[in-house]
mmCIF entry with sequence, helices, sheets and N, C-alpha, C, O atoms, coordinates in Angstrom:
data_MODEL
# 
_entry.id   MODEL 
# 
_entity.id                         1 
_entity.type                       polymer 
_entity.pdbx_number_of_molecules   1 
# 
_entity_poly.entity_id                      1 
_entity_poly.type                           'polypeptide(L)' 
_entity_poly.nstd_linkage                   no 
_entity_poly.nstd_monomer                   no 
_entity_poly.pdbx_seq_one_letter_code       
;(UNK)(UNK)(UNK)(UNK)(UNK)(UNK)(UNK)(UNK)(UNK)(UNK)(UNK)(UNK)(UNK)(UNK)(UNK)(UNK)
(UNK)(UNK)(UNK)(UNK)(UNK)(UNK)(UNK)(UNK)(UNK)(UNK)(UNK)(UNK)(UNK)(UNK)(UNK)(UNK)
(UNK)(UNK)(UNK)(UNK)(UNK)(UNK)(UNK)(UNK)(UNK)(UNK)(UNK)(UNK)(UNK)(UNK)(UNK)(UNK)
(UNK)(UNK)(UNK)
;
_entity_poly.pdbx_seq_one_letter_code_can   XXXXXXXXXXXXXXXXXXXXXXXXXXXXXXXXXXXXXXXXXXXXXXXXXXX 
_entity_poly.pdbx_strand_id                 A 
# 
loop_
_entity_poly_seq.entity_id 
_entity_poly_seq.num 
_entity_poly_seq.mon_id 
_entity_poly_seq.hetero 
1 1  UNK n 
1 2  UNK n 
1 3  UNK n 
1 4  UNK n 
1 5  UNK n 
1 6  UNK n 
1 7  UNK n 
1 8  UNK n 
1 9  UNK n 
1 10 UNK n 
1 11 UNK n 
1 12 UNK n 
1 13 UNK n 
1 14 UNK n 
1 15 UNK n 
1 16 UNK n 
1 17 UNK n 
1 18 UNK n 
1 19 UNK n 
1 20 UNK n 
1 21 UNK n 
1 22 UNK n 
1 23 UNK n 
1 24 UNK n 
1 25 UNK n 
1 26 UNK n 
1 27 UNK n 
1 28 UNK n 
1 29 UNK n 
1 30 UNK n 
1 31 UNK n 
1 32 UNK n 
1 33 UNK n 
1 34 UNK n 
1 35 UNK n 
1 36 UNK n 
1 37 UNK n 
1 38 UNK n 
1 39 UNK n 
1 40 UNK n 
1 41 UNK n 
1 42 UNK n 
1 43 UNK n 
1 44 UNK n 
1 45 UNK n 
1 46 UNK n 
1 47 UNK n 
1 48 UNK n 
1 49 UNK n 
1 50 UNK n 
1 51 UNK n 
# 
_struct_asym.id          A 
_struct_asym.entity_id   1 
# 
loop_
_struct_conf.conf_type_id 
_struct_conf.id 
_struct_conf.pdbx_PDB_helix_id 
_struct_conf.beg_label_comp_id 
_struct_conf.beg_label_asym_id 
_struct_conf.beg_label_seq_id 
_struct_conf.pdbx_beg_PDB_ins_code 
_struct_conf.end_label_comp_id 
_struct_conf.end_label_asym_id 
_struct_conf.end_label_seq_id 
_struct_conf.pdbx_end_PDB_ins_code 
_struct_conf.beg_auth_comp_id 
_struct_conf.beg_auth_asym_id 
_struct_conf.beg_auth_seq_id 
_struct_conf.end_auth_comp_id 
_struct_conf.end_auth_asym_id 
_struct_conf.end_auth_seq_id 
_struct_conf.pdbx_PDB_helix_class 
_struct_conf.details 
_struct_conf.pdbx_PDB_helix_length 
HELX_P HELX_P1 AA1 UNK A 3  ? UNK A 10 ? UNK A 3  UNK A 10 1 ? 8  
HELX_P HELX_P2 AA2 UNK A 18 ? UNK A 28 ? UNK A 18 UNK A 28 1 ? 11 
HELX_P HELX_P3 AA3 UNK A 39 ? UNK A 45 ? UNK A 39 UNK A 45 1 ? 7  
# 
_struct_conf_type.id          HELX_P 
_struct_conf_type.criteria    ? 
_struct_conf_type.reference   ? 
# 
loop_
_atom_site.group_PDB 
_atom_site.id 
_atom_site.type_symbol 
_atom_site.label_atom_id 
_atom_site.label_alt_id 
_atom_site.label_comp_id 
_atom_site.label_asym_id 
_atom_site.label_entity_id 
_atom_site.label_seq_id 
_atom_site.pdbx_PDB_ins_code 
_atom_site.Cartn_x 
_atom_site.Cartn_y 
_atom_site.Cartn_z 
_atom_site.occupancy 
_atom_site.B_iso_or_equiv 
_atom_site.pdbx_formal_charge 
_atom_site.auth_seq_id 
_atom_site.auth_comp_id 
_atom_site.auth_asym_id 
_atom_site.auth_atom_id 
_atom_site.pdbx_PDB_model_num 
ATOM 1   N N  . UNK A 1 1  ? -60.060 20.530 -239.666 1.00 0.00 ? 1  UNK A N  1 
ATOM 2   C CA . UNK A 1 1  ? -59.018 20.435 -238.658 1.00 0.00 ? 1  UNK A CA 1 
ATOM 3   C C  . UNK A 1 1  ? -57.951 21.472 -238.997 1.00 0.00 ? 1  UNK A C  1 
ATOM 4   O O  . UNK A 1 1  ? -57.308 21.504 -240.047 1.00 0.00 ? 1  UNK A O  1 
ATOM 5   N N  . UNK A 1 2  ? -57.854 22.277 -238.013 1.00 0.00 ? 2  UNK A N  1 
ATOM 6   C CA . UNK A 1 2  ? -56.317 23.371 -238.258 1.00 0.00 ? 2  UNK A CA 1 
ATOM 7   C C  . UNK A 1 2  ? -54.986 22.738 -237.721 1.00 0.00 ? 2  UNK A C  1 
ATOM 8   O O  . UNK A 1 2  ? -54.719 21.786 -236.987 1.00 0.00 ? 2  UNK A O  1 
ATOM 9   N N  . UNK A 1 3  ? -54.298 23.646 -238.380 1.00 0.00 ? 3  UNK A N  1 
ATOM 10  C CA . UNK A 1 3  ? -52.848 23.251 -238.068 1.00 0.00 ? 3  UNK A CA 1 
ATOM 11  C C  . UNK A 1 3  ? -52.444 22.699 -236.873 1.00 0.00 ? 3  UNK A C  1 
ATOM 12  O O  . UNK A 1 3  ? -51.743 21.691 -236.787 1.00 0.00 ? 3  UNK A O  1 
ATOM 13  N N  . UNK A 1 4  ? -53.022 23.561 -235.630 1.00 0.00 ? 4  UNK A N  1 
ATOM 14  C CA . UNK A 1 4  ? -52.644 23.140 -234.037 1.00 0.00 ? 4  UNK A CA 1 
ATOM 15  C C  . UNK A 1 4  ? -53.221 22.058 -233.729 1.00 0.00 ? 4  UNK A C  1 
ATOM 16  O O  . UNK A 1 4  ? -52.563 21.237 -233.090 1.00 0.00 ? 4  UNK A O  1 
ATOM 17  N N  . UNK A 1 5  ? -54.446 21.788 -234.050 1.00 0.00 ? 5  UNK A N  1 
ATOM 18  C CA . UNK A 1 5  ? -55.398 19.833 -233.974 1.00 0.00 ? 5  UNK A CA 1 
ATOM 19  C C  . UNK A 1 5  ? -54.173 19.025 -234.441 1.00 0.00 ? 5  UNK A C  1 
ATOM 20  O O  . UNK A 1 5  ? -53.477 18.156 -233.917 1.00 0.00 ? 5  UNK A O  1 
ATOM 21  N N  . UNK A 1 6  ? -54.183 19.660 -235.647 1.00 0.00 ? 6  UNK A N  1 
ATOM 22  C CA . UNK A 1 6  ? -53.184 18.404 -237.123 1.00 0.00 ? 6  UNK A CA 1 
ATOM 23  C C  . UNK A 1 6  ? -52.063 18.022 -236.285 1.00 0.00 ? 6  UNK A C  1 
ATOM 24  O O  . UNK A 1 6  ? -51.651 16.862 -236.299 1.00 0.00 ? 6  UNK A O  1 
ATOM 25  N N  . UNK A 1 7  ? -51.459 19.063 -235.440 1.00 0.00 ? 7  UNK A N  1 
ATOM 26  C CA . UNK A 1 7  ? -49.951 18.686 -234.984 1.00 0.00 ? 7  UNK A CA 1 
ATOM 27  C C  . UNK A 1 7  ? -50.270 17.982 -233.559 1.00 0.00 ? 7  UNK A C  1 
ATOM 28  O O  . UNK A 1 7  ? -49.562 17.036 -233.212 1.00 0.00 ? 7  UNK A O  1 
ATOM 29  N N  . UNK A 1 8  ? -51.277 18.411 -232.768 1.00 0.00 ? 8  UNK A N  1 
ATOM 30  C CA . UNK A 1 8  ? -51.349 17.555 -231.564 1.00 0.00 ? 8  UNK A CA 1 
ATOM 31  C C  . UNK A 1 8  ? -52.132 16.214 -231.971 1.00 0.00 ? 8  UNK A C  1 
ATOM 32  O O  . UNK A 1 8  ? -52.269 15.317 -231.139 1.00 0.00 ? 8  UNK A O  1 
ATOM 33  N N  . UNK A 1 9  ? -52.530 16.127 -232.985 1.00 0.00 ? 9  UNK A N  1 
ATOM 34  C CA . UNK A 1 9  ? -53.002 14.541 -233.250 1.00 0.00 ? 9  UNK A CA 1 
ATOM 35  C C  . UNK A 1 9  ? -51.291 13.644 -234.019 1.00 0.00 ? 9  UNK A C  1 
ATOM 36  O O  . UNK A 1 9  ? -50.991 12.453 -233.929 1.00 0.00 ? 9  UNK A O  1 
ATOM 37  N N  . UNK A 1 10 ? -50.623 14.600 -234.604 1.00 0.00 ? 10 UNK A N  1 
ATOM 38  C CA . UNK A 1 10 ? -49.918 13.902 -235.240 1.00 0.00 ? 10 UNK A CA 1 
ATOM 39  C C  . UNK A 1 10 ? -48.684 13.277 -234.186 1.00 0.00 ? 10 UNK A C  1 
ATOM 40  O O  . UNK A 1 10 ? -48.108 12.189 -234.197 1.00 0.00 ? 10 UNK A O  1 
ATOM 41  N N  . UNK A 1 11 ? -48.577 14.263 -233.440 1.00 0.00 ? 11 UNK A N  1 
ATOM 42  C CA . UNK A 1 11 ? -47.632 14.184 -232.068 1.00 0.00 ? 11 UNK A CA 1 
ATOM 43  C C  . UNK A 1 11 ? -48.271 13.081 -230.772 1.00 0.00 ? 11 UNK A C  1 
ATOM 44  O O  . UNK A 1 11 ? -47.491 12.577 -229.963 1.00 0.00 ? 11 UNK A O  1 
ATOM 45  N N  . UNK A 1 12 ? -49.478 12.864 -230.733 1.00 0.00 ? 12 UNK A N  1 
ATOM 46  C CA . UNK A 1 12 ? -50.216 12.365 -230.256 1.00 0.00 ? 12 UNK A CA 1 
ATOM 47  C C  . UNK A 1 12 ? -50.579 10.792 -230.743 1.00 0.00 ? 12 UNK A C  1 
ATOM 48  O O  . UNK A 1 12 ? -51.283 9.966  -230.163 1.00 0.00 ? 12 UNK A O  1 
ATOM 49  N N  . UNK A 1 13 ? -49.902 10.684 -231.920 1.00 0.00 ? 13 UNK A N  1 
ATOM 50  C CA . UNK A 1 13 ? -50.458 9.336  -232.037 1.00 0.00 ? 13 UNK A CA 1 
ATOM 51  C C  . UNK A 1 13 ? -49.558 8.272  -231.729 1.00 0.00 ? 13 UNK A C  1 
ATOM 52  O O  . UNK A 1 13 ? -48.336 8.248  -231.581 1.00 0.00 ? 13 UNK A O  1 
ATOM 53  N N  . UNK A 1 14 ? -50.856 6.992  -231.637 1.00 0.00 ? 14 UNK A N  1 
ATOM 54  C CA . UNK A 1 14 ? -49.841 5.935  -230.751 1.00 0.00 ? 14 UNK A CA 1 
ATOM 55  C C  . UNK A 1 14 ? -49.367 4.568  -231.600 1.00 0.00 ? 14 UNK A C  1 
ATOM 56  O O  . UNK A 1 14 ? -48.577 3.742  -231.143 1.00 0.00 ? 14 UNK A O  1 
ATOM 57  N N  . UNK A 1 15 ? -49.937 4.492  -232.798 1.00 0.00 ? 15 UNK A N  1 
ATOM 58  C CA . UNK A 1 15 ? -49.563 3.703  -233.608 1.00 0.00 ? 15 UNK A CA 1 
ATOM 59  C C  . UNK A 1 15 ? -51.013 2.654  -234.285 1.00 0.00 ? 15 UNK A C  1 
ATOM 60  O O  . UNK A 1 15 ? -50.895 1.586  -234.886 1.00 0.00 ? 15 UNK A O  1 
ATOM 61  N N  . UNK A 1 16 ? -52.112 3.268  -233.998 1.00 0.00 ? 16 UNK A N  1 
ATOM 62  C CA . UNK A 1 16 ? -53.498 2.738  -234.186 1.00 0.00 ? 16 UNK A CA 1 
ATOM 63  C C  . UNK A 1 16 ? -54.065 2.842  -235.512 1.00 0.00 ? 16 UNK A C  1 
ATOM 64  O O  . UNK A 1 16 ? -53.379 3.426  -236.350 1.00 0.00 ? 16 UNK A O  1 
ATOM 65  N N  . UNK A 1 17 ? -54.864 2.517  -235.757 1.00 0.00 ? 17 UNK A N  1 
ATOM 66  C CA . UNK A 1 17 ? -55.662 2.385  -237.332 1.00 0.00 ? 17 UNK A CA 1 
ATOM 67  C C  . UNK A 1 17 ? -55.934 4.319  -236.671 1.00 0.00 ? 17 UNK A C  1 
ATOM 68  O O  . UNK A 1 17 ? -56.089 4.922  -235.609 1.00 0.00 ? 17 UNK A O  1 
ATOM 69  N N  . UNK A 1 18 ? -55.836 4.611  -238.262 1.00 0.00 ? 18 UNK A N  1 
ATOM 70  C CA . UNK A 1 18 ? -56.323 6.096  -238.421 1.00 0.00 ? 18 UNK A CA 1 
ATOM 71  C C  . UNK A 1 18 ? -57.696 6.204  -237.871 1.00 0.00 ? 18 UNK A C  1 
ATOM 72  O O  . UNK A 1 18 ? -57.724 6.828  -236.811 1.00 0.00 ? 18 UNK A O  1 
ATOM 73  N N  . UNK A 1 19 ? -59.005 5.710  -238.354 1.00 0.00 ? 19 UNK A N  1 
ATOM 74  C CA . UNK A 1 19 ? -59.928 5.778  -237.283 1.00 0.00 ? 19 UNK A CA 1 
ATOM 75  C C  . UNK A 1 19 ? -60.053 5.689  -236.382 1.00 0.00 ? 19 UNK A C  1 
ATOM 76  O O  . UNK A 1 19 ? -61.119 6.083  -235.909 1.00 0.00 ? 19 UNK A O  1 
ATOM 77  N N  . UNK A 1 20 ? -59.088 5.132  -235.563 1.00 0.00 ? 20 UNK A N  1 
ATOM 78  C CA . UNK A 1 20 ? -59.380 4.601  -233.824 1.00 0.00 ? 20 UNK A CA 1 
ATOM 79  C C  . UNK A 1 20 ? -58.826 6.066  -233.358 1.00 0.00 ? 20 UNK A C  1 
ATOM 80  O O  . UNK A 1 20 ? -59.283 6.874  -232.549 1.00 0.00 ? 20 UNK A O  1 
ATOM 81  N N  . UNK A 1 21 ? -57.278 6.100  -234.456 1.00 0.00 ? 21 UNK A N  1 
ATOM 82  C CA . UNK A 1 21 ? -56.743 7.213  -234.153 1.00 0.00 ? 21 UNK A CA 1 
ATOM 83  C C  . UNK A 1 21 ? -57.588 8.676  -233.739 1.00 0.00 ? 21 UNK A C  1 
ATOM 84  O O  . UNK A 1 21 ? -57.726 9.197  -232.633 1.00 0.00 ? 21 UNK A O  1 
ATOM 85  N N  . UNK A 1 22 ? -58.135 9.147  -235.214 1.00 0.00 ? 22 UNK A N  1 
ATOM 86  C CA . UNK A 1 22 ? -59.198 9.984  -235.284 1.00 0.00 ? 22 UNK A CA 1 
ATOM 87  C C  . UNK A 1 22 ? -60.286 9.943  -233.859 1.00 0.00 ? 22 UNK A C  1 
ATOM 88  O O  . UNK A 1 22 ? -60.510 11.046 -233.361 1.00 0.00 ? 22 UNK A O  1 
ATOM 89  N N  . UNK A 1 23 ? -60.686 9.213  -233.467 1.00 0.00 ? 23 UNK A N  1 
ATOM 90  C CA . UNK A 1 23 ? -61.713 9.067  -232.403 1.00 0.00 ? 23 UNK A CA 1 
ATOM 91  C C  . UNK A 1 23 ? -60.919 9.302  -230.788 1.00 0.00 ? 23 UNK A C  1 
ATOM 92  O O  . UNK A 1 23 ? -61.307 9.871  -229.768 1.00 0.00 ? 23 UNK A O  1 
ATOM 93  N N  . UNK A 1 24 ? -59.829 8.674  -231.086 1.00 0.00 ? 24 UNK A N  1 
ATOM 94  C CA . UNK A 1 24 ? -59.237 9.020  -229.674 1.00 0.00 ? 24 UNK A CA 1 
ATOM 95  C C  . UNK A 1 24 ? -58.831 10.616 -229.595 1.00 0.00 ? 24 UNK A C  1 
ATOM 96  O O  . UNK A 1 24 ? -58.994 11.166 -228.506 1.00 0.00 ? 24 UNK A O  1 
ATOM 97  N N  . UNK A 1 25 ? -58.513 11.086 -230.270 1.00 0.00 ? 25 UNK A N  1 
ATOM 98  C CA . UNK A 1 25 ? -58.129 11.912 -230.284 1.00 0.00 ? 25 UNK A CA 1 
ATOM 99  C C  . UNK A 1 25 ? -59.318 12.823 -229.772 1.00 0.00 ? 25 UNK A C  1 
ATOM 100 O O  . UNK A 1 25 ? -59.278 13.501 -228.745 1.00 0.00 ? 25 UNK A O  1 
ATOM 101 N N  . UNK A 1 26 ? -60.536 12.716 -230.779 1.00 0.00 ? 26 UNK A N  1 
ATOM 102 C CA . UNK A 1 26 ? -61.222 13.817 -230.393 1.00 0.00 ? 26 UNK A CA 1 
ATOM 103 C C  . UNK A 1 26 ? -62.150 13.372 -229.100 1.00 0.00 ? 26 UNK A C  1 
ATOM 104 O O  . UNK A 1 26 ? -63.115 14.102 -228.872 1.00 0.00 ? 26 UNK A O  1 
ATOM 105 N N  . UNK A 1 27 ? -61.941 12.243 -228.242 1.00 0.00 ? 27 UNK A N  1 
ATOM 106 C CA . UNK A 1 27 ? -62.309 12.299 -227.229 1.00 0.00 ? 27 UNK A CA 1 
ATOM 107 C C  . UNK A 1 27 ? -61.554 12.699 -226.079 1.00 0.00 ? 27 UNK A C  1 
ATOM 108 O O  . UNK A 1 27 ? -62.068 13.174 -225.066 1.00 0.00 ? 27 UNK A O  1 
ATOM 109 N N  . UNK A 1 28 ? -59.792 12.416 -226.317 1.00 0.00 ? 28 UNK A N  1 
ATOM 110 C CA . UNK A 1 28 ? -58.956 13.131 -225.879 1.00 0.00 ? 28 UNK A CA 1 
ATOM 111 C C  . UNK A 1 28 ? -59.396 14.752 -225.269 1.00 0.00 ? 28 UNK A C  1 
ATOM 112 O O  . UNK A 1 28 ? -59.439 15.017 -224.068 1.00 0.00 ? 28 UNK A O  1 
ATOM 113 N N  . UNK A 1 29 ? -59.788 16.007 -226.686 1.00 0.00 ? 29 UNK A N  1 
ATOM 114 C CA . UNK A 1 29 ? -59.552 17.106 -226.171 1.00 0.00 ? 29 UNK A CA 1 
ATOM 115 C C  . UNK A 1 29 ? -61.133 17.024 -226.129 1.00 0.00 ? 29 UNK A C  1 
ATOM 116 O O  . UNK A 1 29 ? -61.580 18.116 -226.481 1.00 0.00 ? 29 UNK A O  1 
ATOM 117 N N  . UNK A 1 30 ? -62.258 16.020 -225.791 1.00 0.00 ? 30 UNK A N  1 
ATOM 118 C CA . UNK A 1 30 ? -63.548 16.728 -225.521 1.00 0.00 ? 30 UNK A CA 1 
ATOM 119 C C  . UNK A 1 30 ? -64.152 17.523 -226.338 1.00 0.00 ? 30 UNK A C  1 
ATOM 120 O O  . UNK A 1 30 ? -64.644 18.562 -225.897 1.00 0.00 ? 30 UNK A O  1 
ATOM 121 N N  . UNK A 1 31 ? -64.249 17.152 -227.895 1.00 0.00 ? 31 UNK A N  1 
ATOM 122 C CA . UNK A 1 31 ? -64.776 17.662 -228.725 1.00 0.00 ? 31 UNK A CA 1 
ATOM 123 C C  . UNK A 1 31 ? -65.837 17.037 -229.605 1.00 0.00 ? 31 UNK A C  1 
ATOM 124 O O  . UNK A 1 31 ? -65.444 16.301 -230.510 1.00 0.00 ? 31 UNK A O  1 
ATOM 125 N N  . UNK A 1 32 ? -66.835 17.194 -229.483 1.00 0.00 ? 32 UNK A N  1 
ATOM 126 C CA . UNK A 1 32 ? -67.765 16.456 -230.363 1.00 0.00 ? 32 UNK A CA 1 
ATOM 127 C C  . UNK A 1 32 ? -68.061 16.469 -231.830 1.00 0.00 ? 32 UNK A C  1 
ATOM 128 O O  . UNK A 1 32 ? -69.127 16.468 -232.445 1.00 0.00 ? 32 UNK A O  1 
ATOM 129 N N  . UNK A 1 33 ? -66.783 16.480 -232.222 1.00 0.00 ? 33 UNK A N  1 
ATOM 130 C CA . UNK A 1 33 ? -66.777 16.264 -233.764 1.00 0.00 ? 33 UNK A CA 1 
ATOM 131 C C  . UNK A 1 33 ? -65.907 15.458 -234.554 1.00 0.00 ? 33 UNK A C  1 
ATOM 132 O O  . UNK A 1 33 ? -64.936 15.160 -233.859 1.00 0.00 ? 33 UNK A O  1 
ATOM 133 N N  . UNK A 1 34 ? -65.833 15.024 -235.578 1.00 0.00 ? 34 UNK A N  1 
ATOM 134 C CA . UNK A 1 34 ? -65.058 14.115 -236.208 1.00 0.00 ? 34 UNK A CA 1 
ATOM 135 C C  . UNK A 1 34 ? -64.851 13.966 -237.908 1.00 0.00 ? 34 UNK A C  1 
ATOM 136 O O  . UNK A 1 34 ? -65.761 14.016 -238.735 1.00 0.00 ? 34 UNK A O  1 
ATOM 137 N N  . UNK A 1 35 ? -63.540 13.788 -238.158 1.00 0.00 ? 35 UNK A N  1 
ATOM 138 C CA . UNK A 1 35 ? -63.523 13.618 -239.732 1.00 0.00 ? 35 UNK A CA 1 
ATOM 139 C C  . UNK A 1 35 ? -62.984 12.889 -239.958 1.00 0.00 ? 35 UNK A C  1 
ATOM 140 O O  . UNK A 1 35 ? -62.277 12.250 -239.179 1.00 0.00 ? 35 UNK A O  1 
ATOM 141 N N  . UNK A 1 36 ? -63.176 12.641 -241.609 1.00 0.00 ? 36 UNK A N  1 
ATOM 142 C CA . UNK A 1 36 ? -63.029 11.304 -242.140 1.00 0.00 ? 36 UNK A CA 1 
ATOM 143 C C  . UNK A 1 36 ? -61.491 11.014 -242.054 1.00 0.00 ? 36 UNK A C  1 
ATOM 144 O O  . UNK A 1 36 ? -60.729 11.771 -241.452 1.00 0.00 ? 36 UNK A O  1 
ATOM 145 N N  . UNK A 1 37 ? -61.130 10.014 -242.612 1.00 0.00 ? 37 UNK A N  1 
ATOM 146 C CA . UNK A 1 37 ? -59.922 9.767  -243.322 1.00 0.00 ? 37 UNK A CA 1 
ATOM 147 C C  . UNK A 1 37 ? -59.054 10.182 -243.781 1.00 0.00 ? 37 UNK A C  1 
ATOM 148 O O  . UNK A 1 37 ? -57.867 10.199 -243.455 1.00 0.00 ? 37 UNK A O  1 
ATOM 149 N N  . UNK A 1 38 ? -59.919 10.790 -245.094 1.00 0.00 ? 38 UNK A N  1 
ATOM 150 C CA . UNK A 1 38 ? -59.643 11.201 -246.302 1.00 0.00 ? 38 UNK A CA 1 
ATOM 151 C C  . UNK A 1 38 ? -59.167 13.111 -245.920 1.00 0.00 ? 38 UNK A C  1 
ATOM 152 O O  . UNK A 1 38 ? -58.293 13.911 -246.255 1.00 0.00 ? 38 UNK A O  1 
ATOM 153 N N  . UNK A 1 39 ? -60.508 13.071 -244.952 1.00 0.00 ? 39 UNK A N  1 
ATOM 154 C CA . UNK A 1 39 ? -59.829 14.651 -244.859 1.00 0.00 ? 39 UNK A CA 1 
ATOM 155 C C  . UNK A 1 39 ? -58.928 14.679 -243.904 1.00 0.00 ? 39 UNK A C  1 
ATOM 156 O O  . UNK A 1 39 ? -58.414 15.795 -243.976 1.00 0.00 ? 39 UNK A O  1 
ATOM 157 N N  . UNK A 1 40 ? -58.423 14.053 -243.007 1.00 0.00 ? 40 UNK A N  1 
ATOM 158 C CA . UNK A 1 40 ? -57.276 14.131 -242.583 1.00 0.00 ? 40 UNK A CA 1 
ATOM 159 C C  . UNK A 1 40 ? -55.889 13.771 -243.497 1.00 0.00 ? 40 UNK A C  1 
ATOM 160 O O  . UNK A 1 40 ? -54.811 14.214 -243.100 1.00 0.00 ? 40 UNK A O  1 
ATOM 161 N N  . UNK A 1 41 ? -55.936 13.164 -244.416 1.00 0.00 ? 41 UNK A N  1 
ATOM 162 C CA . UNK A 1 41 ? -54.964 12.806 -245.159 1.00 0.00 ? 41 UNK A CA 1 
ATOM 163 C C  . UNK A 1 41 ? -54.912 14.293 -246.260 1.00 0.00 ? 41 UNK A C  1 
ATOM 164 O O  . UNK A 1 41 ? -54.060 15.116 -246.595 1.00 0.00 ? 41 UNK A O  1 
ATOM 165 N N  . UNK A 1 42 ? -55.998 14.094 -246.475 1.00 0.00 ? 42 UNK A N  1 
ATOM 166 C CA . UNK A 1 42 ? -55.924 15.854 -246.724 1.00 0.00 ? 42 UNK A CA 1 
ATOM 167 C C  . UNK A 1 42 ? -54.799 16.960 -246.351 1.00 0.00 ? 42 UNK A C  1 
ATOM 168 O O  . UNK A 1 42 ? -53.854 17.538 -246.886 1.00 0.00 ? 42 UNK A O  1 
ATOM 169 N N  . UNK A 1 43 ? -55.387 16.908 -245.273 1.00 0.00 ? 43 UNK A N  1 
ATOM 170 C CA . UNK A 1 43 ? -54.583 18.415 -244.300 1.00 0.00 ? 43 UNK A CA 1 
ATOM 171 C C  . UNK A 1 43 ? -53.215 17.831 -243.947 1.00 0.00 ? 43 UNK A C  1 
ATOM 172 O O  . UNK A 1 43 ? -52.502 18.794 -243.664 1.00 0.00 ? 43 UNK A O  1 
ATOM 173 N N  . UNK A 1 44 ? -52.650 16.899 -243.856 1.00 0.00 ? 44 UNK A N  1 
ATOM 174 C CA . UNK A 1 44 ? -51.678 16.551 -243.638 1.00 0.00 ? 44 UNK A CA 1 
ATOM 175 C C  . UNK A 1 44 ? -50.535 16.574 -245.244 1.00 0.00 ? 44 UNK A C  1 
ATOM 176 O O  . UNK A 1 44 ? -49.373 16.918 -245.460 1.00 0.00 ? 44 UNK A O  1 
ATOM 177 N N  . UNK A 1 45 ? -51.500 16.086 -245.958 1.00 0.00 ? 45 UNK A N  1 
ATOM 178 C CA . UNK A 1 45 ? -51.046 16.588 -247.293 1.00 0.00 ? 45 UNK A CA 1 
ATOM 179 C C  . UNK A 1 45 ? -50.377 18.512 -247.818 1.00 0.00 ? 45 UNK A C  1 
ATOM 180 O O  . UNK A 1 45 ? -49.582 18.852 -248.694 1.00 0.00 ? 45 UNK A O  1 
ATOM 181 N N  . UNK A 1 46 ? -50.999 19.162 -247.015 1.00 0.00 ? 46 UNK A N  1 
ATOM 182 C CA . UNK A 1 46 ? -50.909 19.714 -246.658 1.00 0.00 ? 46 UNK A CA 1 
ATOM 183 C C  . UNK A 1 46 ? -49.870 20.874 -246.320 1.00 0.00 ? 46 UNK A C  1 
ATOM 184 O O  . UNK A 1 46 ? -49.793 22.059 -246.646 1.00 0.00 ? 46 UNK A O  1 
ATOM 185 N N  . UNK A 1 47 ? -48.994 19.904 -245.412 1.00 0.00 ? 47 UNK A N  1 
ATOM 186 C CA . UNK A 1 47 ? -48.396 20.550 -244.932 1.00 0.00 ? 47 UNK A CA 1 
ATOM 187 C C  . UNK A 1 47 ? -46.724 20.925 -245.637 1.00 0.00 ? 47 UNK A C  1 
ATOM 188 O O  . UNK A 1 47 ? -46.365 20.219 -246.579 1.00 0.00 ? 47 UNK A O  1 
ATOM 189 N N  . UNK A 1 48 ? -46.068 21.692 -245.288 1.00 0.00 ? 48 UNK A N  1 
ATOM 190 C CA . UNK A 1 48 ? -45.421 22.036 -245.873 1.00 0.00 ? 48 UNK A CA 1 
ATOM 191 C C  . UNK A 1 48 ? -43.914 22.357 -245.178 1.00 0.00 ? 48 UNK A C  1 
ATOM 192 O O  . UNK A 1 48 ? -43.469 23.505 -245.163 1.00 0.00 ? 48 UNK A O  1 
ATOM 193 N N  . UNK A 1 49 ? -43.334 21.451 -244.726 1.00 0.00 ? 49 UNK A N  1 
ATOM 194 C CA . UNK A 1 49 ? -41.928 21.506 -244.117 1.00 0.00 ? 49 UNK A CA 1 
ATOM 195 C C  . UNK A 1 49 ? -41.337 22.970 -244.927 1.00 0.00 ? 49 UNK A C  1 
ATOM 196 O O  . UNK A 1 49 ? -41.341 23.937 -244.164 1.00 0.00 ? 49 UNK A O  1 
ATOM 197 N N  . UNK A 1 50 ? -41.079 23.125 -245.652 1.00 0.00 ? 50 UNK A N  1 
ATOM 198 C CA . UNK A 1 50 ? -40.077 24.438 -246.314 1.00 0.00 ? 50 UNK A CA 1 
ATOM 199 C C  . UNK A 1 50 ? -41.077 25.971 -245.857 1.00 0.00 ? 50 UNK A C  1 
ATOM 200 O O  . UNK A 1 50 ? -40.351 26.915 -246.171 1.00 0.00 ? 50 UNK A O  1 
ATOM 201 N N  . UNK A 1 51 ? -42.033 26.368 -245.430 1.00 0.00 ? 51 UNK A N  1 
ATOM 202 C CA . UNK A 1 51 ? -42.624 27.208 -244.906 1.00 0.00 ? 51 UNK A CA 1 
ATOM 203 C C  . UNK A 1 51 ? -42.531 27.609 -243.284 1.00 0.00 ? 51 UNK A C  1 
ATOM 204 O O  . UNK A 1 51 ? -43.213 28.530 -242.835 1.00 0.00 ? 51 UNK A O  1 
# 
């Protein structure tokens, strides 16, 4: 997941279990793919407010 996914899922979410989250989302933009958890906690880890 890149930065622009990361921020429209993060902006996008509605208050759901991270998986439901994860799934809506990528049925949202019509994409047939999906990741775990872990790698979303990942990339969000990630990120870096001072940049």
């Amino acid at each position: 997941m890149g930065f622009q996914k990361l921020m429209k899922y993060i902006l996008n979410k509605k208050g759901l279990s991270t998986n439901m989250e994860i799934n809506n989302f990528y049925n949202d933009i019509k994409e047939d793919e999906n990741i775990s958890n872990q790698s979303l906690l990942d990339q969000r880890l990630k990120l870096d407010y001072k940049n």
